[in-house]
NUDOMAR-166923 format. One record per residue (C-alpha): residue number from 1; chain; x, y, z. Coordinates in pm, whole numbers, plus 50000, padded with zeros to 5 digits. Example, Ala and Ser with C-alpha at 12.3 -4.5 7.8 and 13.67 -1.06 7.14 Angstrom:
BEGIN
site k=1 | c=A | east=51230 | north=49550 | up=50780
site k=2 | c=A | east=51367 | north=49894 | up=50714
This chain:
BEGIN
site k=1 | c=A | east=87646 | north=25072 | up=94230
site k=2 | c=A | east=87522 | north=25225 | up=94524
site k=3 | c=A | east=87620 | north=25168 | up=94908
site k=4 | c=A | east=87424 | north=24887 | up=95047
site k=5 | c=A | east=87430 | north=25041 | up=95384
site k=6 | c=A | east=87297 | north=25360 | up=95207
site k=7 | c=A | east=87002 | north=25187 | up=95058
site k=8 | c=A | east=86922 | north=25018 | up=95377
site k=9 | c=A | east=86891 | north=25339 | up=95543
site k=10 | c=A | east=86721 | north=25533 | up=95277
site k=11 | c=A | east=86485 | north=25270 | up=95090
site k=12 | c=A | east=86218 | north=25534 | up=95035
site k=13 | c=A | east=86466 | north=25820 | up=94821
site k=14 | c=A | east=86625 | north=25533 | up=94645
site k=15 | c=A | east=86331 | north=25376 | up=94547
site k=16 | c=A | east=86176 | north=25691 | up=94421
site k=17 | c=A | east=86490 | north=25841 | up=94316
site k=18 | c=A | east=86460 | north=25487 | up=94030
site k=19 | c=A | east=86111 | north=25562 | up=93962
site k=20 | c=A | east=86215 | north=25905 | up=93850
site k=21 | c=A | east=86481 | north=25759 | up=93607
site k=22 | c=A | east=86276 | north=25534 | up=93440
site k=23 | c=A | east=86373 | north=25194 | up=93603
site k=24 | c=A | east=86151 | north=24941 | up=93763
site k=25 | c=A | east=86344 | north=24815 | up=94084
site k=26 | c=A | east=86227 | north=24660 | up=94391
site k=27 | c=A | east=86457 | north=24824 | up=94702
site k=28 | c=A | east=86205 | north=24580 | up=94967
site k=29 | c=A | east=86308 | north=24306 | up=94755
site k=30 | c=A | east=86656 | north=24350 | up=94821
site k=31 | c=A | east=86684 | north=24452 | up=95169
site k=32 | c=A | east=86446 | north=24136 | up=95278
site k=33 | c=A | east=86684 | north=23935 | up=95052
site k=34 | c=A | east=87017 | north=24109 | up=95247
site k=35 | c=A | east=86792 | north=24020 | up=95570
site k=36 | c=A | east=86825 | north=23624 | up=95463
site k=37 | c=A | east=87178 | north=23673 | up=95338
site k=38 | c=A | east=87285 | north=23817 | up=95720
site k=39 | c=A | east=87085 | north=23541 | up=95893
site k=40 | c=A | east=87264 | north=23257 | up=95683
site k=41 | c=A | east=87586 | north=23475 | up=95715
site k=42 | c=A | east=87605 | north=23435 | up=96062
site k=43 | c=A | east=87501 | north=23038 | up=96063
site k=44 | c=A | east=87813 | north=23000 | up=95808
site k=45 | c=A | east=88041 | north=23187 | up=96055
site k=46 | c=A | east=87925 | north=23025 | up=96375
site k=47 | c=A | east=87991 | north=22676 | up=96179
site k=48 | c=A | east=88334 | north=22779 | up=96090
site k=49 | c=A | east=88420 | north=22896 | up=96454
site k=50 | c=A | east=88260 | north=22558 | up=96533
site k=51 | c=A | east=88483 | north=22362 | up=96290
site k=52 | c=A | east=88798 | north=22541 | up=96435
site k=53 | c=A | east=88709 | north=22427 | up=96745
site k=54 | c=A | east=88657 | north=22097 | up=96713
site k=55 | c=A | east=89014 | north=22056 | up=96501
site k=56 | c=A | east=89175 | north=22206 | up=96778
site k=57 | c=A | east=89001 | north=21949 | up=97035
site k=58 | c=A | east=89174 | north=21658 | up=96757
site k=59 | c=A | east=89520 | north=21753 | up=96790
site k=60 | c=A | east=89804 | north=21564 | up=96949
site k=61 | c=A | east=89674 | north=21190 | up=96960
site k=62 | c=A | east=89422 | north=20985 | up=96799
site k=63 | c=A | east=89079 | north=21170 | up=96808
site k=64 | c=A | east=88782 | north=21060 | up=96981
site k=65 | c=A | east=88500 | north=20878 | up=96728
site k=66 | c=A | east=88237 | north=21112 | up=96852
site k=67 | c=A | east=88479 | north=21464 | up=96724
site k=68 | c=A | east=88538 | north=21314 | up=96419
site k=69 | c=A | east=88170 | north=21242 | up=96335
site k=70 | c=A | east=88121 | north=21570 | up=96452
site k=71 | c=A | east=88376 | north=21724 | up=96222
site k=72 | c=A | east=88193 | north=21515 | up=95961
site k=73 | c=A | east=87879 | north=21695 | up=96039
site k=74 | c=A | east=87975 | north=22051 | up=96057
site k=75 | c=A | east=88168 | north=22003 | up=95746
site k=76 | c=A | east=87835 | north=21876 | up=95550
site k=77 | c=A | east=87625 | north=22135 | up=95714
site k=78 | c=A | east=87865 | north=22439 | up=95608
site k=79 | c=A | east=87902 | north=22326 | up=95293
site k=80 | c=A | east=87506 | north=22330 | up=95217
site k=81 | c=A | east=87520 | north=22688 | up=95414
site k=82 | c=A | east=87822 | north=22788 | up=95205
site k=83 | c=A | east=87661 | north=22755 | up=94887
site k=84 | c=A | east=87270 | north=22889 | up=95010
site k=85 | c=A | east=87474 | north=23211 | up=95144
site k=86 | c=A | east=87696 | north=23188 | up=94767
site k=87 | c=A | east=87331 | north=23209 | up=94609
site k=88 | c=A | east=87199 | north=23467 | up=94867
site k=89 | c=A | east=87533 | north=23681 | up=94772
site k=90 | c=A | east=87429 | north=23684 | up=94389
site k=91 | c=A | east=87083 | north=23733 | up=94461
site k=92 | c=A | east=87162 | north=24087 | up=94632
site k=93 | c=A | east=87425 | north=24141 | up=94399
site k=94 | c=A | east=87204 | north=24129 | up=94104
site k=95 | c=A | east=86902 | north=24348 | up=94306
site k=96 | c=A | east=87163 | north=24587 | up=94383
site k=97 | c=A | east=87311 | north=24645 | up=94083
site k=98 | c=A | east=86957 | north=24699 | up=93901
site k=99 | c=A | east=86957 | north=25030 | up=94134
site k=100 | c=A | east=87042 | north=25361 | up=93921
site k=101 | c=A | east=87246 | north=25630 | up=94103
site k=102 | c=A | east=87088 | north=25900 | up=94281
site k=103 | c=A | east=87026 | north=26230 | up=94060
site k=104 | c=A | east=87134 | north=26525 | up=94229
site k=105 | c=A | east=86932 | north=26771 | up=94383
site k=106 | c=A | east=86926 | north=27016 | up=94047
site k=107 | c=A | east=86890 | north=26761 | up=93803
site k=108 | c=A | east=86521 | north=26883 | up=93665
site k=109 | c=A | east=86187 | north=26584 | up=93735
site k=110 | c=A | east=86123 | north=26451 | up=93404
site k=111 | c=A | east=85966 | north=26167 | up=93253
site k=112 | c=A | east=86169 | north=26183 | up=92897
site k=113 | c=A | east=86362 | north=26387 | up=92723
site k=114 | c=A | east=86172 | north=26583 | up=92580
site k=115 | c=A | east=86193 | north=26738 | up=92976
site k=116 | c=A | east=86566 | north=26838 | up=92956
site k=117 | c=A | east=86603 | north=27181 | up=92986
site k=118 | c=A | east=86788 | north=27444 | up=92771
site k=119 | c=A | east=86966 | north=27649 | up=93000
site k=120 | c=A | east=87212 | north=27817 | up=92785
site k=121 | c=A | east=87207 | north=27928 | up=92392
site k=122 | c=A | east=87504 | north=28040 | up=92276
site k=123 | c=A | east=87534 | north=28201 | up=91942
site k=124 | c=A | east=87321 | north=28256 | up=91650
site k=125 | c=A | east=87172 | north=27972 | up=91387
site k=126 | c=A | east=87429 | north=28034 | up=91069
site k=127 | c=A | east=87228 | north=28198 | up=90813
site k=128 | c=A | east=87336 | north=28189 | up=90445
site k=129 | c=A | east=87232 | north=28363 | up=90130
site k=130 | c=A | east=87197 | north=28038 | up=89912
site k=131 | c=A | east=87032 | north=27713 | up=90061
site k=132 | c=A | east=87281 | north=27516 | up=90271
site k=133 | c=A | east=87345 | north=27165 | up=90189
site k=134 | c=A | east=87369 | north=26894 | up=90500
site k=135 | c=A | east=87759 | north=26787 | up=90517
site k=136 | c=A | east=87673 | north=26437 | up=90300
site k=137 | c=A | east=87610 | north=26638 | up=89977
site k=138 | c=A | east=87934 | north=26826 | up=90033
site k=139 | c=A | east=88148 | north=26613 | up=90110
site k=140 | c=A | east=88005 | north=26370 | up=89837
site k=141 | c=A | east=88073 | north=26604 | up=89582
site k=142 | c=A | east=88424 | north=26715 | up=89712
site k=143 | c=A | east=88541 | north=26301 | up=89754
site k=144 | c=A | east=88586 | north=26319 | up=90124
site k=145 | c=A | east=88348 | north=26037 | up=90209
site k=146 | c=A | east=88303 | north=25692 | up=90018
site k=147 | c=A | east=88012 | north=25437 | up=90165
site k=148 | c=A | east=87965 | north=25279 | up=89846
site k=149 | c=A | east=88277 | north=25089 | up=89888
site k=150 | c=A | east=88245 | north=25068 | up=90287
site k=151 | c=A | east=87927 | north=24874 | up=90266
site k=152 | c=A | east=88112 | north=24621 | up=89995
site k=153 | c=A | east=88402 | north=24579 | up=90271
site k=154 | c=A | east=88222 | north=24580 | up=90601
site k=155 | c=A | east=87825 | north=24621 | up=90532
site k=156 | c=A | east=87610 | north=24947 | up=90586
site k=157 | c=A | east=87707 | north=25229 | up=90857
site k=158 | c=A | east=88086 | north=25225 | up=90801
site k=159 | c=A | east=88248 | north=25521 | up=90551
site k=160 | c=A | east=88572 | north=25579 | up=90426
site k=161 | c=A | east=88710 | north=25930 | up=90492
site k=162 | c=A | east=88939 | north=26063 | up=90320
site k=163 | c=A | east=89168 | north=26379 | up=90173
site k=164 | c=A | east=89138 | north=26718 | up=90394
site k=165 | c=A | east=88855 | north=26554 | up=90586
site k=166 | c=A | east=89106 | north=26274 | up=90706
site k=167 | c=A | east=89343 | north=26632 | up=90741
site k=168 | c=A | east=89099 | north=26817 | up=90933
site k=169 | c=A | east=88991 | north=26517 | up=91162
site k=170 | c=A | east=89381 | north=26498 | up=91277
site k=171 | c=A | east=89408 | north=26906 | up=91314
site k=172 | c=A | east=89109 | north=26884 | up=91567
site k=173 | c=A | east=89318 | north=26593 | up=91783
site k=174 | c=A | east=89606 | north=26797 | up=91794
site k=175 | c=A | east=89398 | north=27102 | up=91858
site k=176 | c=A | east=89249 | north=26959 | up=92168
site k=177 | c=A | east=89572 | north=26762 | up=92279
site k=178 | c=A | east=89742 | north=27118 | up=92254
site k=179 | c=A | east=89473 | north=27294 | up=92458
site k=180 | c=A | east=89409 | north=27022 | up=92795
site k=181 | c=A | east=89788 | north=26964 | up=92797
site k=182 | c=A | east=89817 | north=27335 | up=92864
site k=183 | c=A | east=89817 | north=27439 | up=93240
site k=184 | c=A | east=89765 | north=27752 | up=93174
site k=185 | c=A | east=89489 | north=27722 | up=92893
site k=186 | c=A | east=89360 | north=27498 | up=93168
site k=187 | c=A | east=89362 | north=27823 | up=93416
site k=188 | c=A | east=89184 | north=28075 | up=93192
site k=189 | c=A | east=88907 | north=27864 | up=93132
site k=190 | c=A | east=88856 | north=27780 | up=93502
site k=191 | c=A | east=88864 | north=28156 | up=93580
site k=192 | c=A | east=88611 | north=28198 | up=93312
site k=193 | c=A | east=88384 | north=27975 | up=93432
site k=194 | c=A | east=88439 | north=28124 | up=93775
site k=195 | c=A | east=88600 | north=27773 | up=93911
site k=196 | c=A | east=88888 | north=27976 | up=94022
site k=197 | c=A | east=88966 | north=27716 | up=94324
site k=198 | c=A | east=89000 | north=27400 | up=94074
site k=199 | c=A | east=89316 | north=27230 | up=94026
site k=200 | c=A | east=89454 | north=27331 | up=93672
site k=201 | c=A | east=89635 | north=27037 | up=93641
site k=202 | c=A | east=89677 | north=26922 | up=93242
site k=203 | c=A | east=89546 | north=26609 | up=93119
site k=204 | c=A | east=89754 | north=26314 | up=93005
site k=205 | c=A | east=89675 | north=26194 | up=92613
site k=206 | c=A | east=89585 | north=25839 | up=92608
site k=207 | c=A | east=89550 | north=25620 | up=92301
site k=208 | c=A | east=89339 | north=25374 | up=92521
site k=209 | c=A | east=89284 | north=24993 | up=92436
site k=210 | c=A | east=88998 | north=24945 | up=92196
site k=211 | c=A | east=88835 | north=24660 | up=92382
site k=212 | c=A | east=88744 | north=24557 | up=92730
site k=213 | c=A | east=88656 | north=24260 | up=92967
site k=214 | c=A | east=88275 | north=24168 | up=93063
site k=215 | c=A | east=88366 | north=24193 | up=93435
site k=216 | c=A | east=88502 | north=24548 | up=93419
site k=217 | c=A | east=88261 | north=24662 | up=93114
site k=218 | c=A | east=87953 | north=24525 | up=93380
site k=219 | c=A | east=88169 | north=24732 | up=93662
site k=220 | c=A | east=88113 | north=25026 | up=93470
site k=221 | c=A | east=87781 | north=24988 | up=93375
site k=222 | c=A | east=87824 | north=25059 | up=93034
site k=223 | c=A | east=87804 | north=24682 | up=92938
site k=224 | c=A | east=87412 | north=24750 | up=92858
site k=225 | c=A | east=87238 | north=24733 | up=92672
site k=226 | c=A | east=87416 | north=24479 | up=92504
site k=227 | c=A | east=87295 | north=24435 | up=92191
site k=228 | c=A | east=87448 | north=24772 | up=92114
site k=229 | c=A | east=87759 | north=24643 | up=92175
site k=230 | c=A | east=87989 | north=24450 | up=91979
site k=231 | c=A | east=88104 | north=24077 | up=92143
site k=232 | c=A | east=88450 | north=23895 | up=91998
site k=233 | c=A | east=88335 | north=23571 | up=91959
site k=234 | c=A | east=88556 | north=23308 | up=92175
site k=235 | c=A | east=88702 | north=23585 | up=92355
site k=236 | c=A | east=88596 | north=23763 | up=92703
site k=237 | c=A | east=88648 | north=24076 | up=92491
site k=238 | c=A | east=88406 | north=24357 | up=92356
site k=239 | c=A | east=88493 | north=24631 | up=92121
site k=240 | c=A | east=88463 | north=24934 | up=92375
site k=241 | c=A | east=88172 | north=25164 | up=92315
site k=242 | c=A | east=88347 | north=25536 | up=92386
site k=243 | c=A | east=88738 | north=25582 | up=92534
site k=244 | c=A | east=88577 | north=25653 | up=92894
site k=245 | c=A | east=88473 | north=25278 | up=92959
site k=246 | c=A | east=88860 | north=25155 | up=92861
site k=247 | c=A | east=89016 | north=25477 | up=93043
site k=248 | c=A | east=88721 | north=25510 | up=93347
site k=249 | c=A | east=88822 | north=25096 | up=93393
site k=250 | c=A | east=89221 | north=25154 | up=93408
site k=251 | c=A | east=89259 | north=25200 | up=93793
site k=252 | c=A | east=89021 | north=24884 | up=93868
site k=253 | c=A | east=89156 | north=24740 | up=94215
site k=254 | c=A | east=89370 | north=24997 | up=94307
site k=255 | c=A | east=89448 | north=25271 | up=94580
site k=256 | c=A | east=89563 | north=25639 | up=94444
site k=257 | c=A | east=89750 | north=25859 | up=94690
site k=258 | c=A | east=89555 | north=26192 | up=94718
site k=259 | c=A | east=89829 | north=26383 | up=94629
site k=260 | c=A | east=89838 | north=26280 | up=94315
site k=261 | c=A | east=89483 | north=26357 | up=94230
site k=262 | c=A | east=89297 | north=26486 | up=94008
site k=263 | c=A | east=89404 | north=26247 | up=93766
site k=264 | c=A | east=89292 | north=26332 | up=93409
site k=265 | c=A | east=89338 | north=26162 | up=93084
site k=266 | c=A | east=89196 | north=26252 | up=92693
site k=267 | c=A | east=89180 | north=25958 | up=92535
site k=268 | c=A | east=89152 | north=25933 | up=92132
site k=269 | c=A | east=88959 | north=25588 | up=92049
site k=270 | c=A | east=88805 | north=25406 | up=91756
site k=271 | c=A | east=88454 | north=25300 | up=91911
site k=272 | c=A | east=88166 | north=25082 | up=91775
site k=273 | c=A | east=87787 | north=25035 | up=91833
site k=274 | c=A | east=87522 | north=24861 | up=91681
site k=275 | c=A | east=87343 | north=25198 | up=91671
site k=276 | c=A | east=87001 | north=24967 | up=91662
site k=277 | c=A | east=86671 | north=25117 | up=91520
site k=278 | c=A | east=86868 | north=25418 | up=91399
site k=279 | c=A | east=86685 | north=25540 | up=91026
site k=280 | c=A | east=86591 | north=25795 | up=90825
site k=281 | c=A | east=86810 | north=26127 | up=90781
site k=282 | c=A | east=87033 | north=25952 | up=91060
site k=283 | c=A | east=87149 | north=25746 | up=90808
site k=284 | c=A | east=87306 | north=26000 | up=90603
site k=285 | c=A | east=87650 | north=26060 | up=90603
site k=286 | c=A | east=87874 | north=26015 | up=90881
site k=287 | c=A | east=87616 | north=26119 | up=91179
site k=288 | c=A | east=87532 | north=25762 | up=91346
site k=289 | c=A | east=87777 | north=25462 | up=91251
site k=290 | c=A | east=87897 | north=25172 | up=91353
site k=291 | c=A | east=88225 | north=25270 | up=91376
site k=292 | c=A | east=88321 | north=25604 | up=91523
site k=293 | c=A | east=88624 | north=25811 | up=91646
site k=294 | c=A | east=88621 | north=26018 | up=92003
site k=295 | c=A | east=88827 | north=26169 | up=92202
site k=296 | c=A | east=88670 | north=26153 | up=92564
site k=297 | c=A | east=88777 | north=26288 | up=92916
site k=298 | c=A | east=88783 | north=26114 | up=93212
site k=299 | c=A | east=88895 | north=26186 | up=93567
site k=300 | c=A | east=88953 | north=26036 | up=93898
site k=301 | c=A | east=88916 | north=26278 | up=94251
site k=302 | c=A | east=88818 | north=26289 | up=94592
site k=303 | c=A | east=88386 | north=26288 | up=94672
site k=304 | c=A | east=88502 | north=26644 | up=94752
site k=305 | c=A | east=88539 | north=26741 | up=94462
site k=306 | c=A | east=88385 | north=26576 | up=94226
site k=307 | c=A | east=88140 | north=26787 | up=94172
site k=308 | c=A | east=88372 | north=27087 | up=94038
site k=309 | c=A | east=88475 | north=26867 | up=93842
site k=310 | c=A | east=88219 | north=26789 | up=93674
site k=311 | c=A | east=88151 | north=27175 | up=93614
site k=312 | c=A | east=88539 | north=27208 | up=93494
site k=313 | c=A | east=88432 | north=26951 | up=93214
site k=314 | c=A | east=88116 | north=27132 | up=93094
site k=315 | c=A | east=88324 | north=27460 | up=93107
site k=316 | c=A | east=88609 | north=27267 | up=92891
site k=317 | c=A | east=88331 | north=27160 | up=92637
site k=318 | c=A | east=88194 | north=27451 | up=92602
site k=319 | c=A | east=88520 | north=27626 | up=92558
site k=320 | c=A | east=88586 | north=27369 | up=92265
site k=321 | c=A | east=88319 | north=27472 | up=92138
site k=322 | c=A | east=88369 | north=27823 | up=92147
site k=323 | c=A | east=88656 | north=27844 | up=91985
site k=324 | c=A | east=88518 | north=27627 | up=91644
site k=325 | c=A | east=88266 | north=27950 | up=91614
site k=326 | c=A | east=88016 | north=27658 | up=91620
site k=327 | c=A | east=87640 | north=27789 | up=91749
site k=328 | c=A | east=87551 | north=27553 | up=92032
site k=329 | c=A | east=87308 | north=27504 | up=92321
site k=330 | c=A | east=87354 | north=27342 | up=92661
site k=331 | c=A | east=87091 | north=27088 | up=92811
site k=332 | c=A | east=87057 | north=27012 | up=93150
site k=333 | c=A | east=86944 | north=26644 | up=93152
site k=334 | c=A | east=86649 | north=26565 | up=93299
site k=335 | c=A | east=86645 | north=26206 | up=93592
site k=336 | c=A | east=86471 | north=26022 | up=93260
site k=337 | c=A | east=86768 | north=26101 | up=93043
site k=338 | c=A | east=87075 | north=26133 | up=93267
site k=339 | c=A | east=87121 | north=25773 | up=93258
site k=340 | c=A | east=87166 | north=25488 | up=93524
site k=341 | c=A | east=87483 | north=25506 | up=93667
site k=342 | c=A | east=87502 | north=25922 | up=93635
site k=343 | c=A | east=87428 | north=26161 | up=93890
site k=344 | c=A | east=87426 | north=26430 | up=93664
site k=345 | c=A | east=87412 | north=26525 | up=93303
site k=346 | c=A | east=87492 | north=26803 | up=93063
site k=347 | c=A | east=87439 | north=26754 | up=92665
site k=348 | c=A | east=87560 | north=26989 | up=92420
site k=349 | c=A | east=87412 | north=27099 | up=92136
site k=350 | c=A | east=87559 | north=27215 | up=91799
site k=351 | c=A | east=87357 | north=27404 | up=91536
site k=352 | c=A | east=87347 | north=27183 | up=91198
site k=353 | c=A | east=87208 | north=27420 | up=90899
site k=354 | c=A | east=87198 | north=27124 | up=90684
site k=355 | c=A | east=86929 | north=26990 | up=90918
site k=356 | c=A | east=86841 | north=27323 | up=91041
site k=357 | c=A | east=86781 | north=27193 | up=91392
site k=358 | c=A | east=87060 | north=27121 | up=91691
site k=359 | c=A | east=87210 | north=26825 | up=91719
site k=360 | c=A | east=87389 | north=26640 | up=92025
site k=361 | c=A | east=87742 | north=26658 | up=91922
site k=362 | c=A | east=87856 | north=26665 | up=92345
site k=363 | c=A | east=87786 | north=26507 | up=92692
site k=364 | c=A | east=87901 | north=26535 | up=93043
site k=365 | c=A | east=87833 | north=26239 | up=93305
site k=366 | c=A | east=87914 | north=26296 | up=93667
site k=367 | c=A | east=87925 | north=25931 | up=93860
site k=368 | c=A | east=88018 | north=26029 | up=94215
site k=369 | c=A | east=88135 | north=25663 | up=94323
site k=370 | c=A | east=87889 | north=25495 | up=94170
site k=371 | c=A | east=88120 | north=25330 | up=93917
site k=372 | c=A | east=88417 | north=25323 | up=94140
site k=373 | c=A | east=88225 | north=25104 | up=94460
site k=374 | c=A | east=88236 | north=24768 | up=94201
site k=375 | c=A | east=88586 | north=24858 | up=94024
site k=376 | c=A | east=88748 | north=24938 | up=94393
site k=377 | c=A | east=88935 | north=25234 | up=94271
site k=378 | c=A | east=89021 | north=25396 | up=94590
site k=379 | c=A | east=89175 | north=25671 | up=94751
site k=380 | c=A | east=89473 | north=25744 | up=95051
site k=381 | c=A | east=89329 | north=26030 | up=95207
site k=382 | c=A | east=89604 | north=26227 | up=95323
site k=383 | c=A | east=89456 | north=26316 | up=95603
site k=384 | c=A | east=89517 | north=25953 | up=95704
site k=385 | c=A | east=89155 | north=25891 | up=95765
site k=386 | c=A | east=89188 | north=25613 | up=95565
site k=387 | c=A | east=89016 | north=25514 | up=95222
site k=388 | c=A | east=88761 | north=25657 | up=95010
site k=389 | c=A | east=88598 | north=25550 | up=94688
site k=390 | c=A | east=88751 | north=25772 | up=94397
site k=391 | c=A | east=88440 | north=25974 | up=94236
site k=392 | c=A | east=88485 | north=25958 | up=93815
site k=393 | c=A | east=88366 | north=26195 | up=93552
site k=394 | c=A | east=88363 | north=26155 | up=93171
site k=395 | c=A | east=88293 | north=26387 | up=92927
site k=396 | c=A | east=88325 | north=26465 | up=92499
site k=397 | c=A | east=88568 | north=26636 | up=92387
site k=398 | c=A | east=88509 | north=26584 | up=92024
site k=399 | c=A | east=88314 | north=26301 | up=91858
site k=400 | c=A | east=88505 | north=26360 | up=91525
site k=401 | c=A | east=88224 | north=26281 | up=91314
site k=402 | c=A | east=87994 | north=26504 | up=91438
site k=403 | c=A | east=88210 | north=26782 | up=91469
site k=404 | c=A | east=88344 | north=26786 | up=91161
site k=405 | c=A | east=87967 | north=26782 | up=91048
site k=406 | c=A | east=87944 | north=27080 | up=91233
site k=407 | c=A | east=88215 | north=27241 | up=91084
site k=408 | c=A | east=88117 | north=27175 | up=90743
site k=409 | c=A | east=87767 | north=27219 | up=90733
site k=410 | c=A | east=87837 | north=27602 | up=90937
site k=411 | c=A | east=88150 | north=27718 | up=90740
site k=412 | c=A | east=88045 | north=27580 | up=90355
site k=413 | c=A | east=87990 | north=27812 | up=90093
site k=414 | c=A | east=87789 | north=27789 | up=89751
site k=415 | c=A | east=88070 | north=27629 | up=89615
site k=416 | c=A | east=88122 | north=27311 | up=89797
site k=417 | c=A | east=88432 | north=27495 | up=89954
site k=418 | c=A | east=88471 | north=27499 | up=90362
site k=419 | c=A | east=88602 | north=27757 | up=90600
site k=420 | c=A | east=88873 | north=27595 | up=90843
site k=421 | c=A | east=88809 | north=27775 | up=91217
site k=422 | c=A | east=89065 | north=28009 | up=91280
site k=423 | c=A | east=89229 | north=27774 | up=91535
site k=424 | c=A | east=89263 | north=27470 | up=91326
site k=425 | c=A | east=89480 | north=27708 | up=91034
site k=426 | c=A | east=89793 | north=27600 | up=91234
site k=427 | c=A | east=89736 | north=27242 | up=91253
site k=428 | c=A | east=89648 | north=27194 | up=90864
site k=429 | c=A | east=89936 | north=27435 | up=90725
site k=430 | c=A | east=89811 | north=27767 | up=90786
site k=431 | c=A | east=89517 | north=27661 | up=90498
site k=432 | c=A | east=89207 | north=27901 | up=90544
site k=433 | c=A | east=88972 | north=27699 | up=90292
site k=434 | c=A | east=88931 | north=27306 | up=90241
């Protein structure tokens, strides 16, 4: 959430800045409520100096009658301030955590998204000389996915995968836990991206836990909306919605020497979502289910450099990309779409002939400490100025599903048959064709 002492002192940009997202918020509402919190904040503190006081008048001997009714009286006055201040505290805390992040300065005005903005193409739309089938038909007729008998085990929107697709899921894992564990992969894409100052520091693979607390889902304001999300009943558990809420959660409460920052993990997770209102072509295949795999980066640095960061992840995506041969587009989010607790946003786009349209197969959030102010993940500057909130980004690597749709539905021939990208051959066995 955002700095109280920031809102105070710029009501006007934060309250605009959540008109631009799409949220209705009322900054007034909170400050005059922070007004009465401070005013009974002080009344609770002067009674507890006064309390102290008047236990220090009753020691050594037998107390007059008029302290002790005193004492009596402060301690049923405090106690009534105590819990109008408790209620105050929530109050705030519930008007302040309604307030989105503030959008930076490039993120485009927009009312939906239909405003994003396409700022890169990359590639060609795959063209074929027969008439491309989506990956479902394929992959039907070559046994790779059964949701026949998922729906008879766990209801609609859950598949079995299996064979070379199970194959070819695993060679993309290893593929991209071979390339960010690589300093020096790491290097040449920062150079090409012209982040030549970055650290190149590899990230750590993390097989992350598959569920999460309310208090530190609600930190990272990914607990909403809930009725995407999946609750274990009798448990203060849910089933985690993407790797970066388990892995963006993991340094709740605690203080990070600089030095050993950035810290970087790719975490490979099973996630699950309702996926609510979701119909139509959506429901083909493997593109929206309930039950998904991901691998996901997150990162903790300095407000510094967060920001490069953030760039370094987009560059990583898009080298990902790149080197599947997959035709892709990059959107630039606009303040509807970015998303409450995001500064920033970046969506990638791959090419799907068996849709003929782009699809979002990527994203990129940037948080500054938005995310990090609630879960108190902090930082020893080594400057020895002190503390400072850690700023987090996330970003895709791969959602599996989707990019194994991509894969298919962009390398199939007439056949049925599937060209494996060049840089998954070593990973499945050297085998060009699935």
């Amino acid at each position: 959430m955002l700095d109280l002492k920031f809102i105070r002192e710029n009501a006007q940009q934060v309250q605009e800045n959540a008109r631009n997202k799409g949220y209705e918020v009322d900054v007034a509402a909170l400050i005059s409520r922070d007004d009465s919190r401070r005013q009974v904040l002080k009344v609770v503190d002067d009674l507890r100096e006064r309390r102290n006081q008047n236990a220090a008048k009753m020691k050594g001997g037998r107390p007059e009658q008029s302290l002790i009714d005193e004492g009596k009286q402060i301690k049923i006055e405090l106690a009534e301030r105590e819990a109008e201040l408790n209620t105050l505290e929530a109050e705030v805390l519930a008007l302040q955590k309604a307030i989105p992040n503030m959008a930076l300065a490039d993120v485009p005005l927009g009312a939906s998204e239909d405003e994003n903005v396409v700022a890169k193409v990359v590639g060609e739309p795959t063209q074929f000389t027969f008439e491309a089938r989506n990956h479902y038909q394929i992959a039907e007729q070559r046994g790779w996915i059964d949701k026949e008998r998922a729906a008879k085990v766990a209801g609609s929107r859950f598949a079995y995968l299996k064979g070379e697709l199970v194959q070819l899921q695993f060679a993309i894992v290893q593929f991209v836990f071979s390339t960010l564990s690589s300093e020096e992969k790491l290097k040449e894409i920062a150079q090409n991206a012209g982040l030549e100052t970055i650290s190149t520091k590899p990230f750590i693979p993390t097989l992350p836990p598959f569920m999460i607390r309310t208090d530190l889902y609600d930190a990272m304001d990914r607990l909403e909306p809930r009725d995407d999300r999946y609750k274990l009943e009798g448990d203060d558990l849910w089933l985690q919605g993407s790797a970066e809420h388990v892995m963006g959660s993991m340094y709740a409460g605690e203080v990070i020497d600089e030095a050993e920052l950035p810290i970087r993990h790719v975490g490979y997770a099973t996630s699950f979502r309702r996926e609510a209102g979701t119909y139509g072509k959506d429901m083909e295949g493997i593109l929206r289910m309930h039950q998904f795999d991901k691998l996901e980066l997150e990162s903790f640095t300095t407000g510094e450099a967060g920001l490069a960061e953030h760039h370094f992840f987009v560059a990583i995506q898009e080298y990902l990309l790149s080197a599947l041969q997959i035709p892709y587009q990059v959107i630039q989010k606009c303040t509807a779409d970015i998303g409450k607790p995001n500064a920033r946003g970046i969506d990638m786009e791959a090419w799907l002939p068996g849709q003929n349209k782009y699809r979002e197969t990527h994203t990129a959030d940037y948080m500054t400490d938005y995310q990090t102010r609630r879960l108190q993940t902090r930082i020893r500057l080594a400057s020895g100025e002190g503390l400072e909130l850690a700023h987090t980004n996330d970003a895709t690597a791969f959602a599996l599903g989707r990019i194994m749709i991509a894969i298919i539905e962009n390398n199939q021939h007439e056949d049925g048959t599937v060209t494996v990208p060049e840089v998954l051959r070593p990973y499945l066995g050297g085998k060009e064709l699935l």
